[in-house]
N, C-alpha and C positions, 0 to 999 in steps of 0.2 A: 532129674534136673541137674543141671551141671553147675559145679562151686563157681563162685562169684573169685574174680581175680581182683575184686573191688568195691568198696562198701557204697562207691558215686554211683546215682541213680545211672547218671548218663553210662558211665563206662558198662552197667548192670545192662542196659538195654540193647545197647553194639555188642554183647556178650552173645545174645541173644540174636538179635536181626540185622547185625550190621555188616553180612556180607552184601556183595552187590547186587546178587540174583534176589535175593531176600527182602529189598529193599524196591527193588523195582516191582516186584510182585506185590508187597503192599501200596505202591504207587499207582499199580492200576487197577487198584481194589479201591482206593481212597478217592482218584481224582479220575479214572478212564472209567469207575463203573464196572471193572471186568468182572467175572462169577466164574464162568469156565476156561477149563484146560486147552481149548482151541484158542480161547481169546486170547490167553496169554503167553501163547505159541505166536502168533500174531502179532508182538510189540514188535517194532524195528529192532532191539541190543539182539532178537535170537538167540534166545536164550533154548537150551536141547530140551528134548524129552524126558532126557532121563533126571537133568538134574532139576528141570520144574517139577517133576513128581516128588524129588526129594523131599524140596525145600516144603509144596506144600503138605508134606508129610512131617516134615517138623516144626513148621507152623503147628498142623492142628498138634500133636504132642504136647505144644506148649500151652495151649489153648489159646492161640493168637487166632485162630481160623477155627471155624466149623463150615461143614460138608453137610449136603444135602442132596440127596436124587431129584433129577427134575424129568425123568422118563420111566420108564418101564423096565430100562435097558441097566442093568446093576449097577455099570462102570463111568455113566454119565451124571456128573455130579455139580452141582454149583458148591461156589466156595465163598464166602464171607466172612468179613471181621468179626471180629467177636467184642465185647465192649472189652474186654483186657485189654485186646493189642489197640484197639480208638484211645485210650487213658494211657498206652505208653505213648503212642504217635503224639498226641494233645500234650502232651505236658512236658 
């Protein structure tokens, strides 16, 4: 976990999710419904490969996301809020 530059909840949680990609990505987990890595390939900003894998790789680190397999296939996975990140978005 990385030091807080700041003891406001707000500035605590831009610390955390407040780049753009990071933000769109819970946009369309929150209000488009999305779960997987195609759908959210799929929003118009076009956002790359690589750095959607990032973010939702540091999502779940932070426990804002959990992953789940929805096939057979190892690498296909759904993605969903976690009640953390609904209690940061909420509040």
């Amino acid at each position: 976990m990385q030091e807080r530059r700041s003891s406001c909840p707000i500035a605590g949680t831009l610390d955390l999710i407040g780049d753009r990609w990071t933000l769109l990505i819970i946009r369309d987990m929150l209000f488009f419904k999305k779960q997987r890595f195609e759908e959210f390939l799929d929003s118009p900003e076009g956002i790359s490969t690589n750095v959607l894998t990032d973010r939702l790789k540091k999502l779940e680190q932070l426990g804002l996301v959990a992953k789940q397999p929805y096939s057979t296939h190892a690498r296909r996975m759904n993605y969903q809020l976690t009640e953390q990140e609904k209690v940061y978005v909420l509040c």
